[in-house]
C-alpha positions, 0 to 999 in steps of 0.5 A: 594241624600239628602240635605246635599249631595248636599251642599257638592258636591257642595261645593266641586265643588266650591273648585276644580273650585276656585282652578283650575281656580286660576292664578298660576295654569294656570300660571303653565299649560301655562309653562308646556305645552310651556316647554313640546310643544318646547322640543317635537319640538327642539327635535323631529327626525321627518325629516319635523320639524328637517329641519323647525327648524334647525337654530333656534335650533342651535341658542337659545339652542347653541347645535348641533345636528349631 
C-alpha cells in the first residue's frame, strides 16, 4: 500500500469510528433494540414467556390477547 492508501483508509476509519460512536446513533440503536427485544417478548406465541408476561401485557399495552 502506499502512503497515501493509508491516510485515506485511515481517515476513513476515523470518520466511520467518530460517527458510529456518536450519541445519537447509539441513542437510536439502544431504541431500536429496546422496541424490537419488548415487541418479540409481548408478542411472542412461545407458551413459557406468553405465561411469565401475561399481566403485565394486558396492563401496559391495554390489549388482549385471547
Amino acid at each position: 500500500m502506499t502512503t497515501a492508501t493509508q491516510n485515506s483508509t485511515q481517515a476513513l476509519l476515523q470518520r466511520t469510528a467518530k460517527l458510529t460512536l456518536s450519541v445519537p446513533v447509539q441513542c437510536t440503536l439502544f431504541l431500536l433494540l429496546t422496541a424490537t427485544t419488548l415487541w418479540t417478548v409481548y408478542f411472542s406465541s412461545y407458551a413459557p414467556a406468553h405465561n411469565a408476561l401475561h399481566e403485565t401485557r394486558h396492563s401496559t399495552l391495554g390489549v388482549g390477547c385471547h
